[in-house]
Each structure stands twice: as structure tokens, then as C-alpha cells.
C-alpha positions as CSV (number, residue, x, y, z in Angstrom):
1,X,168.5,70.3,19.6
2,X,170.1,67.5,18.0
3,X,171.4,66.4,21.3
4,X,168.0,65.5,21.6
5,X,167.9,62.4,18.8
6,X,168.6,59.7,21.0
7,X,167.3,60.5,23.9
8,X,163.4,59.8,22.5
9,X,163.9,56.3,21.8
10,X,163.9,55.8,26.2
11,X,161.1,58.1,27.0
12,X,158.3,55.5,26.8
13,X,159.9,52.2,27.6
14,X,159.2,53.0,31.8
15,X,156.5,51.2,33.1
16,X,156.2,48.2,30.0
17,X,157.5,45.5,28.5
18,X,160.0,45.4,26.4
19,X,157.8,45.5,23.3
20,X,158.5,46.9,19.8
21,X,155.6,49.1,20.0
22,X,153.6,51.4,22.3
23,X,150.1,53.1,21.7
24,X,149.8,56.6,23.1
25,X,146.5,58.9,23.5
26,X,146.5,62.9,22.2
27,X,150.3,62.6,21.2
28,X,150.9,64.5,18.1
29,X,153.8,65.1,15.9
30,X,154.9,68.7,14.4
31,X,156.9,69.4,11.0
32,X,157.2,71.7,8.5
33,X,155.9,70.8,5.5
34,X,157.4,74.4,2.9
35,X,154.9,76.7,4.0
36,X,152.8,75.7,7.1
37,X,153.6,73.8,10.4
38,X,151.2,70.6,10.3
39,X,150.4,68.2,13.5
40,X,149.9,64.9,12.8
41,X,148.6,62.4,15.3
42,X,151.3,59.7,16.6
43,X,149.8,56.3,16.2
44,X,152.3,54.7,18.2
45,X,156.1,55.1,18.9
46,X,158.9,52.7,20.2
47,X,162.2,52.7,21.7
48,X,163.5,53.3,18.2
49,X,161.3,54.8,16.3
50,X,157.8,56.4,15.5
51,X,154.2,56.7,13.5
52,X,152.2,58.9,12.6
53,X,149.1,59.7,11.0
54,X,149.6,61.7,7.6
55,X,148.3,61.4,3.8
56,X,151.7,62.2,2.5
57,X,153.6,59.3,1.1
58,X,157.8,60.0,1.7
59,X,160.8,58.2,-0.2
60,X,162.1,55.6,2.3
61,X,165.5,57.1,3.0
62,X,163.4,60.5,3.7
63,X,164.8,62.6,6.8
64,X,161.9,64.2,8.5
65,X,162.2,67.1,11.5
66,X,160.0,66.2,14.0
67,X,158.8,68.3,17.1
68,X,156.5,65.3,19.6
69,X,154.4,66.8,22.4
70,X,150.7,66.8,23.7
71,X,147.9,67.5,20.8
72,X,147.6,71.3,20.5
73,X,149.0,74.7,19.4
74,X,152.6,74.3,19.4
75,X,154.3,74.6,22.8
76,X,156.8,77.6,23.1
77,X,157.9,76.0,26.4
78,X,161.2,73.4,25.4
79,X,160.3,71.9,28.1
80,X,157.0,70.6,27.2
81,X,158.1,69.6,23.6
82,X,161.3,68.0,22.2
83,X,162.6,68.2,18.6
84,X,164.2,65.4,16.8
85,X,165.3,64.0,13.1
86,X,163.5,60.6,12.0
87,X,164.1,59.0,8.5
88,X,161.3,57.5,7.0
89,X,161.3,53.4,6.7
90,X,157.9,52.2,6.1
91,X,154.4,53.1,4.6
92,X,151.5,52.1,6.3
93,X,147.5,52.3,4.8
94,X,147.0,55.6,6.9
95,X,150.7,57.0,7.7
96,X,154.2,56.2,7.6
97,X,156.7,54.5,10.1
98,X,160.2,56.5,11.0
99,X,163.1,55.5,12.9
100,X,164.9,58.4,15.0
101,X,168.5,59.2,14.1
102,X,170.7,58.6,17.2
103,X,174.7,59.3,18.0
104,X,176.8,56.7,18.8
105,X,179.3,56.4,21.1
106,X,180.6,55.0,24.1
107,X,180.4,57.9,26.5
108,X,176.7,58.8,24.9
109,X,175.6,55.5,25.8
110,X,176.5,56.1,29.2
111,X,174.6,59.0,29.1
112,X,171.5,56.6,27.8
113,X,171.7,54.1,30.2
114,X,171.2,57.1,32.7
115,X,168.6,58.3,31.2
116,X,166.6,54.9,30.9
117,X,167.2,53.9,34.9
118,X,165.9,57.8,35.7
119,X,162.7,57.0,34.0
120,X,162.3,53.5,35.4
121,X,163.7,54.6,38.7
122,X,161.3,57.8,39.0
123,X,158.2,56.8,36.5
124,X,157.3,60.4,35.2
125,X,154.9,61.5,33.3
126,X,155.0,62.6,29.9
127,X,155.6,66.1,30.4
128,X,158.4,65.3,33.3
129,X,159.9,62.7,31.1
130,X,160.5,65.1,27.9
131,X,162.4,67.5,30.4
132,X,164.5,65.1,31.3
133,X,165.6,64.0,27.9
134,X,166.0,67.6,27.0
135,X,168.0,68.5,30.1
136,X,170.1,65.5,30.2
137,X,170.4,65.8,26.5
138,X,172.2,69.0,27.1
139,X,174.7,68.1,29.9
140,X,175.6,65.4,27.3
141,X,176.7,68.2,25.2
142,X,178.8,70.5,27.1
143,X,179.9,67.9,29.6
144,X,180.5,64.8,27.2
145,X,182.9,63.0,29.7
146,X,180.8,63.4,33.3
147,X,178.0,60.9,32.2
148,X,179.3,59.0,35.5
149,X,180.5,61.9,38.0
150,X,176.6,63.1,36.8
151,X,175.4,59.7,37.5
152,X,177.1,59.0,40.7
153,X,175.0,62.2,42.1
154,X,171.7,61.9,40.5
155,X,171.3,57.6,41.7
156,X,173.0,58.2,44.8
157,X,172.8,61.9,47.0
158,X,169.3,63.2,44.9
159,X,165.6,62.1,45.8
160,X,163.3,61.6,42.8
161,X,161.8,65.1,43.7
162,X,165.4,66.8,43.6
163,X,166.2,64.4,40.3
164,X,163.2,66.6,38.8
165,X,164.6,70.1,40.0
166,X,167.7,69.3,38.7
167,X,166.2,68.6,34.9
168,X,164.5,71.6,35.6
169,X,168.0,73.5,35.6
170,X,169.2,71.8,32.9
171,X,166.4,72.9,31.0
172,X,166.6,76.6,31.5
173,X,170.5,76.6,31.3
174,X,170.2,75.6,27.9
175,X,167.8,78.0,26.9
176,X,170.5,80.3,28.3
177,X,173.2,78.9,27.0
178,X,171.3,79.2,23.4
179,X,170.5,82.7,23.5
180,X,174.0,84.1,24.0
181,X,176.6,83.3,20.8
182,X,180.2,81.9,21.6
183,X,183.0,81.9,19.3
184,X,183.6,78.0,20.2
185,X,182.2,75.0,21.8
186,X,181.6,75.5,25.4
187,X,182.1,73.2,28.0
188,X,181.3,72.9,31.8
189,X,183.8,71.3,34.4
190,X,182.2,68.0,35.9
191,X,182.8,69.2,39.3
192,X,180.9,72.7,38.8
193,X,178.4,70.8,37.3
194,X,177.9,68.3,40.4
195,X,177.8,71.2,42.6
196,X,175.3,73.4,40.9
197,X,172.8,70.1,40.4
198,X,173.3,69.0,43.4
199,X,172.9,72.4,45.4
200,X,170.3,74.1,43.1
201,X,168.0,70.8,43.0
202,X,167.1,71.8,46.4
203,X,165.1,74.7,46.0
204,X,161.4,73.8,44.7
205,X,161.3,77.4,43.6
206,X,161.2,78.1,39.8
207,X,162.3,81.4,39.5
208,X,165.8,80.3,41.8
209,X,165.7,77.0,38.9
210,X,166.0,79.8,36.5
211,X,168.8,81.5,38.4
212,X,170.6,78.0,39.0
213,X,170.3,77.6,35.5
214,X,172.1,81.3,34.7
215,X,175.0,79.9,36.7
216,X,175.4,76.5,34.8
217,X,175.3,78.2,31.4
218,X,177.5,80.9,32.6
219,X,180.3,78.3,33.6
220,X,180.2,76.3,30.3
221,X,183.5,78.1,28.5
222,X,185.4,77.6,25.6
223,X,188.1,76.1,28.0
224,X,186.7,73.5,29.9
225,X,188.9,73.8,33.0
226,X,188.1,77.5,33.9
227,X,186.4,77.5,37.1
228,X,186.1,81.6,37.6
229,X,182.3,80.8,38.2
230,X,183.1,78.4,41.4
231,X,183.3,81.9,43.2
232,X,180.1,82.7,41.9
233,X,178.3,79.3,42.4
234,X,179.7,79.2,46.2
235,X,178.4,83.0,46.6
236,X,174.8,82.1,45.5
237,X,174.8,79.1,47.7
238,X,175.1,81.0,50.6
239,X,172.3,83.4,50.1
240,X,168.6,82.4,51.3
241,X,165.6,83.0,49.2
242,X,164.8,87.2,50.6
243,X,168.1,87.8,50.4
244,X,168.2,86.5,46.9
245,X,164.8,88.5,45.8
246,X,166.1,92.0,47.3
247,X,169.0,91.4,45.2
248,X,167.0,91.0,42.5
249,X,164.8,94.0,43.3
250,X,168.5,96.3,43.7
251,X,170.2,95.4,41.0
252,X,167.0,95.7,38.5
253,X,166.4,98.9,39.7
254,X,169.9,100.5,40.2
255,X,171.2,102.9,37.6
256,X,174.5,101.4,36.3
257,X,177.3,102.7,35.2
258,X,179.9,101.8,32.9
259,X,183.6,103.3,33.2
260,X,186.3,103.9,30.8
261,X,188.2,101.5,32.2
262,X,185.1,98.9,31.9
263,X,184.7,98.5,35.3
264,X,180.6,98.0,36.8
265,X,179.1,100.1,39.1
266,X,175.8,101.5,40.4
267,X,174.3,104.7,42.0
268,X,172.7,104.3,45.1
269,X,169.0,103.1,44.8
270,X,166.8,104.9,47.4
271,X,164.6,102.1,49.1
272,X,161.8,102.7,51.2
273,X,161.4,99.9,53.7
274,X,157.5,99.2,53.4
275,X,158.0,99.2,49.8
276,X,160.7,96.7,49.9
277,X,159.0,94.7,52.6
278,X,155.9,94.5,50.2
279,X,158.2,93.5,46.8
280,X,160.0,91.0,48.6
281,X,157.2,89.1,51.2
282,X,159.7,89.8,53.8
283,X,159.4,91.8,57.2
284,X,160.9,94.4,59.0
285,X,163.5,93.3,60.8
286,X,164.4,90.0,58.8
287,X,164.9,92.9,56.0
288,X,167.6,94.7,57.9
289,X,169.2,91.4,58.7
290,X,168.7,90.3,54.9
291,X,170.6,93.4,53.7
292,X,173.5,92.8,56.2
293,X,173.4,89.7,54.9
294,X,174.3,91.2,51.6
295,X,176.7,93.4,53.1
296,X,178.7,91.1,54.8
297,X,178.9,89.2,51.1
298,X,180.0,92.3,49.3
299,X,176.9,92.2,47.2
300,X,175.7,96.1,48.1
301,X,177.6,98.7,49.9
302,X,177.3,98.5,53.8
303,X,175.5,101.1,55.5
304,X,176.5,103.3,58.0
305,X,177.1,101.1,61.3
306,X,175.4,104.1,63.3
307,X,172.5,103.9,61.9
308,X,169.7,103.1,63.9
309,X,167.3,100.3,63.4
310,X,165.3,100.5,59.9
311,X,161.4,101.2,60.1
312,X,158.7,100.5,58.1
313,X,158.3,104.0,57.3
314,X,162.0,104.7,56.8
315,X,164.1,105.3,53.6
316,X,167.1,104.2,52.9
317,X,170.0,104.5,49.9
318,X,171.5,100.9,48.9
319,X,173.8,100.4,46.3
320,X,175.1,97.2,44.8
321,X,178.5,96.2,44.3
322,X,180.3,95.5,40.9
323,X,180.3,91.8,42.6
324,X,176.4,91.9,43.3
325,X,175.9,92.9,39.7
326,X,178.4,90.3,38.7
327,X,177.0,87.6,40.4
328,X,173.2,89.1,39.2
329,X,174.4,88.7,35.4
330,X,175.4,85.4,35.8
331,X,172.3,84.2,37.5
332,X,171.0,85.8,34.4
333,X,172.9,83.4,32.1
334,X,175.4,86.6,31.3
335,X,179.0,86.3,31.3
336,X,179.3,89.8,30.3
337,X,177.5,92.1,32.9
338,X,178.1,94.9,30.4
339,X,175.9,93.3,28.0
340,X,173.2,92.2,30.2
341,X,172.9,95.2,31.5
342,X,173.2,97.0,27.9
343,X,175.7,99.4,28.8
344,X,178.3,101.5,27.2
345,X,181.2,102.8,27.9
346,X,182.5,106.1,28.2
347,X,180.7,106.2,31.8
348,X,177.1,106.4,29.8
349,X,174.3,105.2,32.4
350,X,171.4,102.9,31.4
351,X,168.0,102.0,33.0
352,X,167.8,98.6,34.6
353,X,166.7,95.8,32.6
């Protein structure tokens, strides 16, 4: 999380003067100290720097692994903690003073600046404020030169509300993007990262942050110019939320099937309507239109144009599409829909995940 370092030194500067220090209540700071994590209470903590409560008496020059977030157990949520490096400059009659290690650099400043006019423009809280260093900590990283094409949307096309639905992507992409290894540095196109921001920052719902999320992580590649995923990204956009949870519901549940070749596909899934209907929140006949919804997109196989019109009561066989389980993966942060899906080849089938 190192992307992380300079982001702390703005998180508490909204809202007050420009003074060298600022007092904050049940603030605590985590480290490992070679066999047990220990909190320590923060004491105060400034645009540059930190203290902390704490016996223990370090060399100046000491660097020291911090993890700041409310007093408590230790969040597992990254979005309610960050994690940053401080070296140790001072000792104090109940604690020491640190300074946080920060990157340099012209385009990282940019990112900065951003950053500080968020939290003045927006005035978050705490918790709101941390996701916001950590997401835009992480566009910093695989999008080093879009500090402005990033800016540009955030200051002038998203509301404060969209501002923090678009952190909230950021968030979870990285998550994402840290759970599946890469044999180089990955980087995002500016433009895919505009349009996934700005489309995905309009949804309020978590769950579609998460999915927004898959897609942003899934287009950061070892070459920066691949846009494969803008297919994907435009094919998301046009689906509505039932649409999007049926999906869900079909490919989790489909058997899939890998070929010798290494092409995807599924058996059909038999769906009973009710069930579906219940699963999904949706009714009757906006299901029917929600699956030829899906149809027309290519996401499951289109049924039979002579059937009649789909009751309650009625069962009926869907199948998704190697597309549909495609675009699925990559919601899902997943590249490799063979992976996600924990397949093999040789035309072996495995449950859903």
C-alpha cells in the first residue's frame, strides 16, 4: 500500500487552518512490534507527520509501519484503515513524533492537489476521507499520467455523492487487482478509467461498486493501451440492475465447461420462474423482459421465439453464453474466466463458484 504514504499528510487539513498540528479523538495507530500487533493512541497528526502514545523509545532515523484508523480491533475492511511508513524524528515525555514518507514527483503532486480540493470541496468524514486516499492512491499507481483527465471528471461532471461512489470503486478494484498475480506492472488507459468512474459512480448500490470495481482491475494490463475491456465496460453499462442480478444468479449456478480448445461454455441451468422472481426482487413479466434483455446482448442463449408467455409457476432452461461468463469474470476482477471459474481442461465440468 505504499501508494498510500503521501496521501495521509492531506486527510486532516479540510475544515482548519493551516496549522502544524491537529488533535483527534479515539484515533489509534497499529504496528508490529516482533511478535504482537500493538495500538497506540494518536495524540495528534499533521499534514506531514504524526504522534503517538507509546513507552518505547526509537533511534531517530527509525522507519516505523503504521496502520491509522478508529480505536479498536483492527479493521479487515481497507477501506476503513490505511497503512503507511513514518520515520521517527522526535521523542516526546509520553510518545514519539514521526514524519510520513512520501514520493515525489511532478505528476504525484498533481495527484495531491486532487486529493486536497476533494476533501475541502466534499468535507468527509474520517472514514469517507481514508477511502479516498486509498482509492485515489491507487489510480495514482496504475494510471500515473491521468492525474488531470481524472481530475477534469471528478471537479467537473461528478456530484460529491457520485465523487464518493467512485472512491468506493477504486477501493474494491484494488483489492481486486491485489489478489490476482501479474507478471508485470499493470496499467489502465485514462479513457477506460474516465468511463468506468464516471458510469459506475452512478449506481449507489455496493454490490454493482464491487462489480464496477471487477471491470477497472480487469482493464489495468501489462500494456497500457489495450482496451479489449471497452467491450466489456460498454456491455455492463447497458444492463439495469435485475438484469444484472439474474446474470449473477445464471452464471453462479450454471455448470461450466471447459473445451480442449479452451473455449467457455455452460449447460443449460433449469430456472423456475417463482424461484427466480424471489432471488432477484423482480416480477413476472419484467423477468421475461429482463432475460430478453440478456438475449438480445448475447449474454444467455435466446429461447425459443414460440414460446408462450413465462408464468410464475413455469420452468424454464437458460444457458449463458461464453460472453455472459466472460463479462461475469471480469465483473469479478478475472481476466481469466477459466480461473475464476476453477476449471480444467479436457472438457472436465466444475460447480459454480
Amino acid at each position: 500500500m505504499s501508494e498510500q504514504k503521501s496521501w495521509f499528510e492531506k486527510l486532516l487539513k479540510f475544515g482548519s487552518p493551516r496549522s502544524d498540528r491537529r488533535s483527534v479523538k479515539q484515533f489509534a495507530a497499529y504496528r508490529w512490534n516482533g511478535s504482537a500487533l500493538q495500538q497506540n493512541t494518536v495524540r495528534n497528526i499533521s499534514p506531514t507527520g504524526v504522534y503517538i502514545v507509546t513507552e518505547e523509545r526509537w533511534q531517530p532515523g527509525t522507519i516505523v509501519s503504521l496502520t491509522l484508523q478508529r480505536e479498536g480491533p483492527l479493521e479487515l475492511s481497507p477501506d476503513r484503515r490505511i497503512t503507511t511508513q513514518a520515520k521517527v524524528v522526535r521523542s516526546g515525555k509520553d510518545g514519539m513524533g514521526l514524519t510520513f514518507i512520501s514520493p515525489t514527483g511532478p505528476e504525484q503532486q498533481k495527484w495531491e492537489t486532487l486529493l486536497e480540493s476533494l476533501i475541502e470541496q466534499t468535507k468527509p468524514d474520517m472514514t469517507t476521507m481514508v477511502r479516498m486516499a486509498e482509492g485515489l492512491g491507487f489510480l495514482s499507481r496504475v494510471c500515473p499520467g491521468g492525474a488531470d483527465e481524472v481530475a477534469d471528471l471528478i471537479r467537473g461532471r461528478l456530484s460529491n455523492h457520485k465523487v464518493a461512489n467512485a472512491s468506493g470503486i477504486a477501493v474494491k478494484a484494488k483489492k481486486l487487482f491485489e489478489s490476482v498475480p501479474s507478471n508485470g506492472p499493470r496499467r489502465i488507459n485514462s479513457k477506460l478509467l474516465v468511463r468506468i468512474l464516471e458510469d459506475g459512480s452512478c449506481t449507489d448500490e455496493d454490490w454493482l461498486h464491487h462489480f464496477w470495481g471487477g471491470l477497472l482491475a480487469t482493464s489495468c494490463t501489462v500494456n497500457k493501451n489495450d482496451q479489449s475491456n471497452l467491450a466489456f465496460i460498454e456491455l455492463f453499462a447497458q444492463l439495469t440492475t435485475f438484469p444484472i442480478r439474474i446474470l449473477t444468479v445464471i452464471c453462479t449456478r450454471a455448470t461450466k465447461v471447459l473445451s480442449e480448445s479452451g473455449s467457455i461454455s455452460a449447460k443449460p441451468l433449469a430456472c423456475k420462474i417463482e424461484e427466480m422472481m424471489i432471488t432477484t426482487g423482480s416480477r413476472g413479466t419484467q423477468t421475461e423482459r429482463d432475460f430478453d434483455r440478456l438475449s438480445e446482448l448475447g449474454l444467455i442463449e435466446k429461447r425459443n421465439d414460440n414460446s408462450l408467455t413465462l408464468l410464475p409457476s413455469d420452468e424454464t432452461y437458460v444457458t449463458p453464453t461464453s460472453l455472459g461468463l466472460q463479462l461475469f469474470a471480469r465483473c469479478n476482477g478475472h481476466q481469466s474466466p477459466e480461473r475464476f471459474y476453477a476449471l480444467e481442461a479436457n472438457g472436465k465440468t466444475t460447480a459454480a463458484k
